[in-house]
ZAPAFI-463932 format. One record per residue (C-alpha): residue number from 1; residue in three letters; x, y, z. Coordinates in steps of 0.2 Angstrom, whole numbers, plus 5000, padded with zeros to 4 digits. Layout:
BEGIN
<nr NUM	rest ALA	u X	v Y	w Z>
...
This chain:
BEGIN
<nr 1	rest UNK	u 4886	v 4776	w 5137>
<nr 2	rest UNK	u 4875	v 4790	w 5135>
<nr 3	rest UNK	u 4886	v 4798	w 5148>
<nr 4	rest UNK	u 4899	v 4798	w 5134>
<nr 5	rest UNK	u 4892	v 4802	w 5122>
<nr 6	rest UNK	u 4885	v 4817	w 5128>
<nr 7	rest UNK	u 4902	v 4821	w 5133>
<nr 8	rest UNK	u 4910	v 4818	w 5117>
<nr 9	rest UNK	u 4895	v 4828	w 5107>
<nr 10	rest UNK	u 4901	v 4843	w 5121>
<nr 11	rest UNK	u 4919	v 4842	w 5120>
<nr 12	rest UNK	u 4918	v 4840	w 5100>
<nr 13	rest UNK	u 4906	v 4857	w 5101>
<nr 14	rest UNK	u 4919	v 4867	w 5112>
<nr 15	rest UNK	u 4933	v 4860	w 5099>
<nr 16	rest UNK	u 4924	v 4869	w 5084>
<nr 17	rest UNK	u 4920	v 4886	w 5093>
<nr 18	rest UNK	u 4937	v 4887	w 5100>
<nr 19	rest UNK	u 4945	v 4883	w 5080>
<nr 20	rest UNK	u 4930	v 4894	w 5072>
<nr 21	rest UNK	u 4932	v 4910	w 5085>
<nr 22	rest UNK	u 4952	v 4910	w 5086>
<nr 23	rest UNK	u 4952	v 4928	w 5079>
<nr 24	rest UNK	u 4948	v 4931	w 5099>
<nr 25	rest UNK	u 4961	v 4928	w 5105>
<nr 26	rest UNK	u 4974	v 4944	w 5105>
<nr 27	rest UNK	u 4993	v 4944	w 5101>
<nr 28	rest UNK	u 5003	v 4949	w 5116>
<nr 29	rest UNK	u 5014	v 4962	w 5113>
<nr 30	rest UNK	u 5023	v 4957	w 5127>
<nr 31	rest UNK	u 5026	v 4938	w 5121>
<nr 32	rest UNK	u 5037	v 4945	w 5107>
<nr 33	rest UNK	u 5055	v 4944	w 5106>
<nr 34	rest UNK	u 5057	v 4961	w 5096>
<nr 35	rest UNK	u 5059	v 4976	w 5103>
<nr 36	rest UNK	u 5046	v 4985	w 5091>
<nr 37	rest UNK	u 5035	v 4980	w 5079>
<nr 38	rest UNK	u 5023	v 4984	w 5069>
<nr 39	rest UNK	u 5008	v 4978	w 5057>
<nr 40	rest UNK	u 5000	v 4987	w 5044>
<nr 41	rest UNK	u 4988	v 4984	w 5030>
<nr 42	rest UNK	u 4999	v 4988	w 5015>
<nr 43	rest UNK	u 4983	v 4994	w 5005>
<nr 44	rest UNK	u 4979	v 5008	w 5018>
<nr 45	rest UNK	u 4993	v 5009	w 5027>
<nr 46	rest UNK	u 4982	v 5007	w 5043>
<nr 47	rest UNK	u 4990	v 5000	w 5059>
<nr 48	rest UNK	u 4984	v 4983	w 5065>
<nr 49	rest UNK	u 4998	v 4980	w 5078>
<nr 50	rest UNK	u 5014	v 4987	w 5087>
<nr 51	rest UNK	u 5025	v 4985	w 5099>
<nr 52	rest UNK	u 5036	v 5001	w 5100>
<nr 53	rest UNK	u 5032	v 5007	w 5085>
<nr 54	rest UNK	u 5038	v 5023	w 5087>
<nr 55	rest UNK	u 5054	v 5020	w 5095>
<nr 56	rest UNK	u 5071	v 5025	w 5088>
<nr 57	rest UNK	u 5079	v 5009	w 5084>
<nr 58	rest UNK	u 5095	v 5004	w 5072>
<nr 59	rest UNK	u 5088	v 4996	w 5055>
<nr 60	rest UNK	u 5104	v 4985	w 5048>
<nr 61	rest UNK	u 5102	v 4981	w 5032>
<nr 62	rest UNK	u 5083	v 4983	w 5031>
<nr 63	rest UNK	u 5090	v 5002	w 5025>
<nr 64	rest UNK	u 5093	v 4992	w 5009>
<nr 65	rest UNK	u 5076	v 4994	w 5005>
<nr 66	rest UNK	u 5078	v 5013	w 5003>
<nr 67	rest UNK	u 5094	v 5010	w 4991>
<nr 68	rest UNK	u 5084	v 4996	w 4981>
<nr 69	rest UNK	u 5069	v 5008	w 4978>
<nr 70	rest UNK	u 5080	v 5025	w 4973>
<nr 71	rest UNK	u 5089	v 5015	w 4963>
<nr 72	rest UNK	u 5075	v 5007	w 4952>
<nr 73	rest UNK	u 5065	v 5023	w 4951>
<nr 74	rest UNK	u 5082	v 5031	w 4945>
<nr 75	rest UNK	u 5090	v 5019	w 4934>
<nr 76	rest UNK	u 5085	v 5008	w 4920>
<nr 77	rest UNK	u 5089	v 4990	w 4926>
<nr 78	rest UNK	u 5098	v 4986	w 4910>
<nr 79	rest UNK	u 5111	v 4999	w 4914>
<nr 80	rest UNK	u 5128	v 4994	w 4914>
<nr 81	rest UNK	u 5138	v 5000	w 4931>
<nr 82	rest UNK	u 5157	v 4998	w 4933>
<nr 83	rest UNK	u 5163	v 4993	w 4951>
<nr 84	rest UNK	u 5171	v 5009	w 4959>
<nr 85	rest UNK	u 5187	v 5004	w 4970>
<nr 86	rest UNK	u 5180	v 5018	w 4982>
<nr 87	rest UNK	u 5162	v 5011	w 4984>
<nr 88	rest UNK	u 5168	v 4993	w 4989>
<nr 89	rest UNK	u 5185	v 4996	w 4999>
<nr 90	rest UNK	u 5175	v 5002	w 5015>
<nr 91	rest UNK	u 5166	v 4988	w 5017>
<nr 92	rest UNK	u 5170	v 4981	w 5036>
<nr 93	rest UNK	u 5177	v 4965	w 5037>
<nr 94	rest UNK	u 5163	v 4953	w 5044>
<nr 95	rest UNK	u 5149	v 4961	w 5033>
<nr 96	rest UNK	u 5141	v 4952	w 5017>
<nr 97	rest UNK	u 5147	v 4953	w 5002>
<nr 98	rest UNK	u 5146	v 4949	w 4982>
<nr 99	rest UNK	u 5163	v 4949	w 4982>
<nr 100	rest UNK	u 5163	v 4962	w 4968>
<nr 101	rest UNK	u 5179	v 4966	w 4960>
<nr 102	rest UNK	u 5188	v 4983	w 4956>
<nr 103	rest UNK	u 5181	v 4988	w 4935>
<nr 104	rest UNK	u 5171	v 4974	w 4937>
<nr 105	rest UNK	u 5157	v 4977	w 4924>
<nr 106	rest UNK	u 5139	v 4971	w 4929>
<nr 107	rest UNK	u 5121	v 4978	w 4926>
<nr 108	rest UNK	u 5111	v 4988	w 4938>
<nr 109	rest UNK	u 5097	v 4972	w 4937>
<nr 110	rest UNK	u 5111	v 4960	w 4944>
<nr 111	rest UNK	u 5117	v 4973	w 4958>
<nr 112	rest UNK	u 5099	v 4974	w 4964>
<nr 113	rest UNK	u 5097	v 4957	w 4966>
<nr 114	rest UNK	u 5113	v 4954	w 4974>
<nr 115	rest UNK	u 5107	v 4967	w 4986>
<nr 116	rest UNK	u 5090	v 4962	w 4992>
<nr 117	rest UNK	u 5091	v 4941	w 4988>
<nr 118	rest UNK	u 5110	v 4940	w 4997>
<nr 119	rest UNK	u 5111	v 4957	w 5006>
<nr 120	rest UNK	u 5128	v 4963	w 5000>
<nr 121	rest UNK	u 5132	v 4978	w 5004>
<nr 122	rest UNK	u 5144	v 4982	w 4994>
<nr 123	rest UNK	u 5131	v 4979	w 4980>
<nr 124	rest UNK	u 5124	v 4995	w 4991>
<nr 125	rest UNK	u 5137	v 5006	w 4989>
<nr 126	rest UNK	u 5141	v 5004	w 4969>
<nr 127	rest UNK	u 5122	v 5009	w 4969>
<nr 128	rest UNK	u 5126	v 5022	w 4976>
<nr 129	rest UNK	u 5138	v 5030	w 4969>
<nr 130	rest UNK	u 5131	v 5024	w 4954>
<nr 131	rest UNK	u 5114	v 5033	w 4956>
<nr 132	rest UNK	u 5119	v 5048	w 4967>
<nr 133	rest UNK	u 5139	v 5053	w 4960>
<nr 134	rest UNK	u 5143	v 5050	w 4977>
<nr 135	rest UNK	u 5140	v 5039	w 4993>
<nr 136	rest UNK	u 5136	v 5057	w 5002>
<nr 137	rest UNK	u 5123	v 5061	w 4986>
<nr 138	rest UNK	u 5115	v 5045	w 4988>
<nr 139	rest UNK	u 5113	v 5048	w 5006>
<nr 140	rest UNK	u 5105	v 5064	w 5004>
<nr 141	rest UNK	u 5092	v 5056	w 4992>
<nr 142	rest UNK	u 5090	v 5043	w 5004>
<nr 143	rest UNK	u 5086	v 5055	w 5018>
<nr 144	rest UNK	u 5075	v 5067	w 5006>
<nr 145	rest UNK	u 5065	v 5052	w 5001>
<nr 146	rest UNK	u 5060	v 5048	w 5019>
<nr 147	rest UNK	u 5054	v 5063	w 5023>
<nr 148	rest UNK	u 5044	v 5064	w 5004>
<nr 149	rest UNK	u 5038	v 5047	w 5012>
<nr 150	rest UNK	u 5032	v 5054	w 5027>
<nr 151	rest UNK	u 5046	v 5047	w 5038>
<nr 152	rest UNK	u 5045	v 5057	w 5056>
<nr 153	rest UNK	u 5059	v 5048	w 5064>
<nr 154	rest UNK	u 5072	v 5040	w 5052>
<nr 155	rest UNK	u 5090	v 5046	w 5048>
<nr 156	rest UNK	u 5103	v 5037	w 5035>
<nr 157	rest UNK	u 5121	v 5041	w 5037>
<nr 158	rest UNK	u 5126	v 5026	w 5022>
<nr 159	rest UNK	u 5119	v 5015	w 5010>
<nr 160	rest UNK	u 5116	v 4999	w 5015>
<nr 161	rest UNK	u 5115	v 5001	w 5037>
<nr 162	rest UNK	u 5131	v 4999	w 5043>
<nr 163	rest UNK	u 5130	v 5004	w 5063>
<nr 164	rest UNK	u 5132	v 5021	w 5067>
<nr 165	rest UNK	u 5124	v 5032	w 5083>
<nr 166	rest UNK	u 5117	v 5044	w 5068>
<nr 167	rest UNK	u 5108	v 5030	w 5057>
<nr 168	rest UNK	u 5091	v 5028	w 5062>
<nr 169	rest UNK	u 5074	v 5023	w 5060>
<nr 170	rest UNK	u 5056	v 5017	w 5069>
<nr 171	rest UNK	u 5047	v 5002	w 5064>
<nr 172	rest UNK	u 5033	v 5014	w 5059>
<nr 173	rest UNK	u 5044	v 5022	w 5048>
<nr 174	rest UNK	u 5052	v 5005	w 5040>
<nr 175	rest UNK	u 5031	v 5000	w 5035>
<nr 176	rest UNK	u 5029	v 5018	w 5027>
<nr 177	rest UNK	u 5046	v 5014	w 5016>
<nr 178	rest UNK	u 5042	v 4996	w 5014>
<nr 179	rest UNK	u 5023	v 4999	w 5008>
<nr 180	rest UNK	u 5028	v 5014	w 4995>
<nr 181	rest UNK	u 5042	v 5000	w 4988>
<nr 182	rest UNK	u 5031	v 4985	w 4988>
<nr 183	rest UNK	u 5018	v 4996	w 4976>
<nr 184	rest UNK	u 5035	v 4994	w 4964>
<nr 185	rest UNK	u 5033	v 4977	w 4953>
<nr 186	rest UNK	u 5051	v 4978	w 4951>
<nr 187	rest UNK	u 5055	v 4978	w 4969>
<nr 188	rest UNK	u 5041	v 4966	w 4971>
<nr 189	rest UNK	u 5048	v 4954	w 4961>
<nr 190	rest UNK	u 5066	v 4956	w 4969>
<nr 191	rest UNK	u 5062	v 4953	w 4986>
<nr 192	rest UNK	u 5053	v 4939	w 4982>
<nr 193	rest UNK	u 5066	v 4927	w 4972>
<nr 194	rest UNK	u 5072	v 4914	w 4985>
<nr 195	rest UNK	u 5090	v 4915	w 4975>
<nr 196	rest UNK	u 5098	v 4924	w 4962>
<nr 197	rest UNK	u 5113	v 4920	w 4950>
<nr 198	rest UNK	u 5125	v 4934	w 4944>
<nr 199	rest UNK	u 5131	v 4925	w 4926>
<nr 200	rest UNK	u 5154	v 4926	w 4924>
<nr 201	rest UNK	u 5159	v 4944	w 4921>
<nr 202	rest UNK	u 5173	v 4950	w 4916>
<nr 203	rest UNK	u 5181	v 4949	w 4932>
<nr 204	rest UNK	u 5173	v 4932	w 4939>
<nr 205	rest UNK	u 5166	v 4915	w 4939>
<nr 206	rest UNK	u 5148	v 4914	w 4941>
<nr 207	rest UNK	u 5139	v 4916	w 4957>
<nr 208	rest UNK	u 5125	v 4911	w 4964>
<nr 209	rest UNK	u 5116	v 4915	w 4981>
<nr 210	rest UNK	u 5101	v 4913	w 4994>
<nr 211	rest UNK	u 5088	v 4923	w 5000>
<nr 212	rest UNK	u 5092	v 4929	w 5017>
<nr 213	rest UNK	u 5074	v 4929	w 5022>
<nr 214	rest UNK	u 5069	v 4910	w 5026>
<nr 215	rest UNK	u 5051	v 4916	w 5026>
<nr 216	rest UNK	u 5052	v 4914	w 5007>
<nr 217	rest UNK	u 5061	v 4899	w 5007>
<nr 218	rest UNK	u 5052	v 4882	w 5006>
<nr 219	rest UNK	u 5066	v 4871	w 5013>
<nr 220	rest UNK	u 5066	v 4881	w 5029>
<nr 221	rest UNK	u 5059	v 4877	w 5045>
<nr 222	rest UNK	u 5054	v 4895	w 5046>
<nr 223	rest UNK	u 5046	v 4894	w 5028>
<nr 224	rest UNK	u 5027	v 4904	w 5030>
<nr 225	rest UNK	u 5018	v 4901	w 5012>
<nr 226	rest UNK	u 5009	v 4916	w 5011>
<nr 227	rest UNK	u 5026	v 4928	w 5014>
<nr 228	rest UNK	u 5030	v 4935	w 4998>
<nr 229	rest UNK	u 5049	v 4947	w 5005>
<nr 230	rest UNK	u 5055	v 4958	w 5012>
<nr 231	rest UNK	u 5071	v 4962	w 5019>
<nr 232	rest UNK	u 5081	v 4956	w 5033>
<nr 233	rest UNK	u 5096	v 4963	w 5044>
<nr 234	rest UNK	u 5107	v 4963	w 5057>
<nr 235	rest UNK	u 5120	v 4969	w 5066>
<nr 236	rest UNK	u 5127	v 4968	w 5084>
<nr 237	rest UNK	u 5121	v 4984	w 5090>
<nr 238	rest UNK	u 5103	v 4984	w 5080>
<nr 239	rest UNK	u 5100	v 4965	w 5085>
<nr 240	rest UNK	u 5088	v 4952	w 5070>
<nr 241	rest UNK	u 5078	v 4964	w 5062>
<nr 242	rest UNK	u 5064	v 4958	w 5048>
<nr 243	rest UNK	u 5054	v 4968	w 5036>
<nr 244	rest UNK	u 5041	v 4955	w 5028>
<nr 245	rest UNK	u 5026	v 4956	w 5016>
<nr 246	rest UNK	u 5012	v 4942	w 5016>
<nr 247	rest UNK	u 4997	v 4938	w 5004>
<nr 248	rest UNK	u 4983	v 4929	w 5008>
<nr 249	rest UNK	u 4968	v 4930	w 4997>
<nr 250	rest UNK	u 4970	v 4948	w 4992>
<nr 251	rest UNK	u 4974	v 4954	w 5009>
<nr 252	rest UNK	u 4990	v 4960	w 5010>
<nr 253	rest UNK	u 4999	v 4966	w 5026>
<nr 254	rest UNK	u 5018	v 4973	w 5029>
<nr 255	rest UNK	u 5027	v 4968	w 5048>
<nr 256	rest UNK	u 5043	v 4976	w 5055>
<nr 257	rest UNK	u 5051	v 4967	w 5071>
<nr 258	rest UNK	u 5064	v 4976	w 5075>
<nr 259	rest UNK	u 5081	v 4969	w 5088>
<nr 260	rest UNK	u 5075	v 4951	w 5092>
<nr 261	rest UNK	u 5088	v 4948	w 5099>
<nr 262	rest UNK	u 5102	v 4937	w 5092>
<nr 263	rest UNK	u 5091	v 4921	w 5089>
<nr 264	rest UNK	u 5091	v 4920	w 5073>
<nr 265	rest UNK	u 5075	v 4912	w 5073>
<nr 266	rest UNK	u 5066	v 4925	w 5084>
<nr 267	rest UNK	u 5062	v 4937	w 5069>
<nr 268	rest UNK	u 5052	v 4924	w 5060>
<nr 269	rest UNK	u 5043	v 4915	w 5074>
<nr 270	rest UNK	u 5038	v 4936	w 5078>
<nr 271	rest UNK	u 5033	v 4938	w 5059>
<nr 272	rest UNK	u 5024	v 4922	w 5058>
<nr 273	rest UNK	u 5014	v 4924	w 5075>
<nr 274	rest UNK	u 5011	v 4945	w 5070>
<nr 275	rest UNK	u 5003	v 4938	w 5052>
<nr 276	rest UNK	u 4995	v 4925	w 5059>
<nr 277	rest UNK	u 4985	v 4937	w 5070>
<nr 278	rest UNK	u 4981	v 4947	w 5057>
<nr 279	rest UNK	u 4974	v 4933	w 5045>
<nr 280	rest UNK	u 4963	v 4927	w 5062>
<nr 281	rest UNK	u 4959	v 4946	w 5064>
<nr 282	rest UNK	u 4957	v 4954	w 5050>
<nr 283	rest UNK	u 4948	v 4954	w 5031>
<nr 284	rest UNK	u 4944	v 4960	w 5015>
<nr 285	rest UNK	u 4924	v 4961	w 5015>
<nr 286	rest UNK	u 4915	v 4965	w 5001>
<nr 287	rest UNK	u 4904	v 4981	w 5006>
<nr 288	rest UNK	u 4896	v 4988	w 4988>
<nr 289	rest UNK	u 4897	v 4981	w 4971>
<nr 290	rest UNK	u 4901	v 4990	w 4957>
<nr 291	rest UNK	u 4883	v 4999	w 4949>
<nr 292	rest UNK	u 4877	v 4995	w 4964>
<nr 293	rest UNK	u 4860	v 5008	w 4967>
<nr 294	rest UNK	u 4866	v 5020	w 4979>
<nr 295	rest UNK	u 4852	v 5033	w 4979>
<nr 296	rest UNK	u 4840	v 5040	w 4967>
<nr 297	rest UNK	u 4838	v 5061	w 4963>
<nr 298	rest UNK	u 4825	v 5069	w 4954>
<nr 299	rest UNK	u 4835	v 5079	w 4940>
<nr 300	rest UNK	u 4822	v 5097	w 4940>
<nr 301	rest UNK	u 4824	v 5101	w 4921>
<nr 302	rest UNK	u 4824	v 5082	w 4915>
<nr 303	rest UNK	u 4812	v 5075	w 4904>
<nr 304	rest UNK	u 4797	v 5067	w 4912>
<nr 305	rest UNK	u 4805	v 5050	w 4906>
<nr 306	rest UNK	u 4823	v 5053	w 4910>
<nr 307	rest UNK	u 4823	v 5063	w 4926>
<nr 308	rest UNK	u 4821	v 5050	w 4939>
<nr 309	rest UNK	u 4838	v 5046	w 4939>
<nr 310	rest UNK	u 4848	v 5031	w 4949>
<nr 311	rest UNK	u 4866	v 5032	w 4956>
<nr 312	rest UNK	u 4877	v 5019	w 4953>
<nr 313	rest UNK	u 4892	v 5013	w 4960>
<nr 314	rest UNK	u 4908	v 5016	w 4949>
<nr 315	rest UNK	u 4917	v 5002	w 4957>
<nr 316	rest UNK	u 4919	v 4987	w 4971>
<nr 317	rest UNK	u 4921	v 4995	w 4988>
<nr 318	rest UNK	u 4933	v 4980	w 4996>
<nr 319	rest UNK	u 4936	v 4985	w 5014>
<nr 320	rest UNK	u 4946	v 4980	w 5027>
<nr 321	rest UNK	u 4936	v 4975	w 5041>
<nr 322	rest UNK	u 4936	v 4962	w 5056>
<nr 323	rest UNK	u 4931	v 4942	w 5048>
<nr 324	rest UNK	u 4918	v 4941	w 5065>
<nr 325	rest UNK	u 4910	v 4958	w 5059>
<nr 326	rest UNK	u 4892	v 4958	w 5057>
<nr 327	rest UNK	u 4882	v 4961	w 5042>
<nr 328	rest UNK	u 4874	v 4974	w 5050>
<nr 329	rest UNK	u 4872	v 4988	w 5033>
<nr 330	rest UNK	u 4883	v 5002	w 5035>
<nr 331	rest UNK	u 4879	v 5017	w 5029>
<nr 332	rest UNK	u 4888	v 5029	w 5015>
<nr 333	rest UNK	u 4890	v 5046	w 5017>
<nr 334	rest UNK	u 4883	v 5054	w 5000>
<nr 335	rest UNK	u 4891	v 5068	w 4992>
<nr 336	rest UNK	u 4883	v 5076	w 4974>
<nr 337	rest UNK	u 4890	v 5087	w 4964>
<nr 338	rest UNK	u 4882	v 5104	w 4966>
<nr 339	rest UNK	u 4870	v 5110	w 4950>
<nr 340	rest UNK	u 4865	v 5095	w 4942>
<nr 341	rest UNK	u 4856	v 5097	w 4928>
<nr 342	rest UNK	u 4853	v 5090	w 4910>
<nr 343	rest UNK	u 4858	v 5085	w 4900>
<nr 344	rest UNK	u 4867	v 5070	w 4910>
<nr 345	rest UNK	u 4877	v 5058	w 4899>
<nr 346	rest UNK	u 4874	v 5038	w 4907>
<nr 347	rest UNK	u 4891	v 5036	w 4917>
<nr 348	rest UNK	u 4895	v 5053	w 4922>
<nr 349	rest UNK	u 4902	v 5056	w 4939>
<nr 350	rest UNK	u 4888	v 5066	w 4948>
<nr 351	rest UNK	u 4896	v 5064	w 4966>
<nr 352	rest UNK	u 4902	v 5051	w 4976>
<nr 353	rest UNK	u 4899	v 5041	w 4991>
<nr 354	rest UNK	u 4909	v 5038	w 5008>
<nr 355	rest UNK	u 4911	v 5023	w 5019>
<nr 356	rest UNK	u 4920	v 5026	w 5034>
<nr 357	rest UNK	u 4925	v 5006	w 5043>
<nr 358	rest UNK	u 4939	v 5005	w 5055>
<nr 359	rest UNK	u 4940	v 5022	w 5053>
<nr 360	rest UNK	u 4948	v 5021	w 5037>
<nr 361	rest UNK	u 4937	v 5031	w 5023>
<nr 362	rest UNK	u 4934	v 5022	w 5008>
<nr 363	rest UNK	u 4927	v 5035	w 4994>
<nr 364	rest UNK	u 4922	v 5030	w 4977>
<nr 365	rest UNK	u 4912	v 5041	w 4964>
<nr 366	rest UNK	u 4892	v 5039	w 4960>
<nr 367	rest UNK	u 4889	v 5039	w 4941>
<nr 368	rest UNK	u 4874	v 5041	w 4932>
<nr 369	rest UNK	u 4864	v 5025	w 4927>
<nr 370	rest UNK	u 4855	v 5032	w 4911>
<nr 371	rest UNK	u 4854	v 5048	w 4899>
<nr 372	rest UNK	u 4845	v 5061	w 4907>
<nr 373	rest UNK	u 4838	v 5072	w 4893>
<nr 374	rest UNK	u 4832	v 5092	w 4895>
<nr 375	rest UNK	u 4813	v 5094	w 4897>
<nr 376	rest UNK	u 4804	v 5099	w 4880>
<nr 377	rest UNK	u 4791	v 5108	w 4891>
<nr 378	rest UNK	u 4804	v 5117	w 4900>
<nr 379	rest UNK	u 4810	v 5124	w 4883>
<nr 380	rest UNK	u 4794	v 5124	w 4876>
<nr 381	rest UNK	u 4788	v 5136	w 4892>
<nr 382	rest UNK	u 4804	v 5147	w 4892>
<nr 383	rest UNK	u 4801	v 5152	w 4871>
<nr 384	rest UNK	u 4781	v 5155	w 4875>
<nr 385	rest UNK	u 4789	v 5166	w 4890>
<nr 386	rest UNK	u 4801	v 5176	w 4878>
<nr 387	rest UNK	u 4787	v 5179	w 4866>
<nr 388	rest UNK	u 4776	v 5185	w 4878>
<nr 389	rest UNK	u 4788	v 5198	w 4884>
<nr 390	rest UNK	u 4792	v 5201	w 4866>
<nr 391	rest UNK	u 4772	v 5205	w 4862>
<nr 392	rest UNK	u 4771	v 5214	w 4877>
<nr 393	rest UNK	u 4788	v 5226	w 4874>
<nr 394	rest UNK	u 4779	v 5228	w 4855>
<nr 395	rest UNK	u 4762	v 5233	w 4862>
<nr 396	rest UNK	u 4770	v 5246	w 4874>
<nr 397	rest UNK	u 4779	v 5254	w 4859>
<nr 398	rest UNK	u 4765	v 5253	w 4848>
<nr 399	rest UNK	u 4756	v 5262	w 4863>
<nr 400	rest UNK	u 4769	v 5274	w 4865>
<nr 401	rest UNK	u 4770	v 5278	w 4845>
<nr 402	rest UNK	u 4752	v 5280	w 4846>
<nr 403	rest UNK	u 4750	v 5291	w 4860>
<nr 404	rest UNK	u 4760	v 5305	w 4852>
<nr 405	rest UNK	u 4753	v 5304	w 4836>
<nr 406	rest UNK	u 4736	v 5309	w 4847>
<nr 407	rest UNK	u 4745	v 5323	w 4857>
């Protein structure tokens, strides 16, 4: 009986470590079904994962993103936008649709959603030709923006990722497009509706429609409760693609998977595993408080009672850092502002302080904790030394006058 016990104490041991240390175990890049991937943290930007990251790869209908963003930082969303003949009639049989009509009138809001809740491309192209004059305007600003972005390896030939040799991206790219539009409340927002309605217009009944991403909806199998968008796509050529966001506590993290193949299941069970490595992984640690006492300086012309003077923390420093870290102290790197003196005002920025984790720099300014006032003995000295040198410039003419009264 003891035997048992003993063993059942162990074994109940080992199941705790292996539940508490899980972060340990790594994420395969190998065991994925996409061809590239990749993981960022969408505060920093910083990579956590990938697969490929770099690799030229077809995007589908994640180029919607792109289209979405121009046209929200380009339009007001009230607007009113009249369907072109032009901008839906080269929409290839096959592709999805809002089934848009010819002078169909609709607003910019409704065309927005259309696009990134059912992906309808030809929502894309009205956009388009809404925003830019022209599908080959639109394009341009599509390509301009990328580069603006810091996209290295990305190329848009249309609006919404219609296969062509030309029309390109990386994963890496995709998270650099997808964190600058995720900063967006607007595009927040959209991307994370499971279903939008467009109310009857003048040329239809009403319509409604699903989110494409089933990481958003609850009454999928592939439902993940701390996925919050993005964008899928896919075409023959480019294969299931996925741009995703998640949130959990604060920590918010962007992954592209790119060609999974034509599983439709694959993109998620590759976003899920790739999120779920990161929230095993990976944190928000809180490293400095705000008026947190950095150092302390001696301010040279303060008075006696003011010139010890504290620096303070302007604000939190929340970094991302690995859960299992230690709590070994790290240490800022301090920077002061050259020539302090008083008077210092309490609050003013007098330098500021670095913290360099994961190799990711985290700067923040130092203010002042208290008025520093100018030394009345400082002033007091300086007047005594004016009127010294005044005496003394006096006695020398004096002497001077009375020398040559004499001679």
């Amino acid at each position: 009986m003891k035997v048992k016990k003993i063993l059942a104490i162990f074994f109940s041991i080992i199941i705790v470590f292996i539940s508490t240390y899980s972060f340990a175990i790594d994420l395969d890049p190998e065991k994925l079904y996409a061809e590239s991937a990749i993981l960022i943290d969408s505060k920093t930007g910083k990579v956590l994962f990938e697969k490929n990251m770099d690799k030229k790869m077809y995007p589908a209908s994640t180029t919607k993103i792109m289209t979405a963003i121009l046209t929200i930082e380009n339009c007001n969303i009230e607007d009113k936008v009249v369907v072109n003949y032009n901008a839906i009639s080269s929409i290839p049989n096959g592709y999805s649709t809002a089934e848009l009509i010819t002078d169909e009138e609709l607003t910019v809001k409704q065309l927005l959603e259309v696009l990134l809740v059912h992906s309808a491309n030809d929502a894309a192209n009205v956009l388009g030709m809404h925003v830019g004059g022209s599908i080959d305007s639109f394009v341009a600003m599509m390509n301009s923006k990328a580069q603006e972005l810091g996209c290295t390896n990305t190329q848009f030939t249309n609006t919404y990722g219609l296969h062509d040799e030309n029309h390109y991206t990386t994963a890496r790219d995709l998270a650099i497009i997808a964190k600058y539009c995720m900063q967006n409340s607007t595009f927040r927002h959209f991307v994370s509706q499971p279903n939008c309605q467009i109310a009857p217009t003048n040329k239809h009944i009403a319509r409604s429609f699903n989110n494409t991403n089933d990481l958003i909806n609850t009454s999928s199998k592939n439902y993940y409760k701390y996925a919050i968008g993005i964008k899928t796509g896919y075409t023959k050529e480019a294969g299931n693609c996925l741009i995703s966001c998640s949130n959990k506590d604060g920590f918010e993290t962007i992954a592209v998977v790119l060609n999974t193949g034509t599983t439709h299941g694959a993109r998620y069970e590759d976003s899920i595993s790739i999120f779920n490595y990161a929230f095993n992984t990976f944190g928000i640690k809180k490293v400095a408080g705000k008026n947190d006492v950095i150092t302390q300086i001696t301010v040279n012309n303060g008075s006696k009672d003011t010139k010890n003077l504290d620096l303070l923390l302007a604000e939190d420093v929340n970094a991302l850092t690995f859960i299992n870290n230690d709590s070994t102290k790290i240490e800022p790197t301090i920077n002061l502002n050259k020539n302090i003196s008083a008077p210092i005002a309490a609050g003013s920025v007098v330098g500021n302080v670095t913290y360099n984790i994961l190799n990711t720099e985290y700067k923040v300014d130092l203010i002042a904790s208290h008025d520093v006032e100018k030394s009345e003995f400082l002033i007091i000295t300086l007047r005594i030394f004016v009127i010294v040198i005044i005496v003394i410039v006096v006695i020398i003419l004096i002497s001077k006058i009375f020398r040559k009264k004499i001679s």
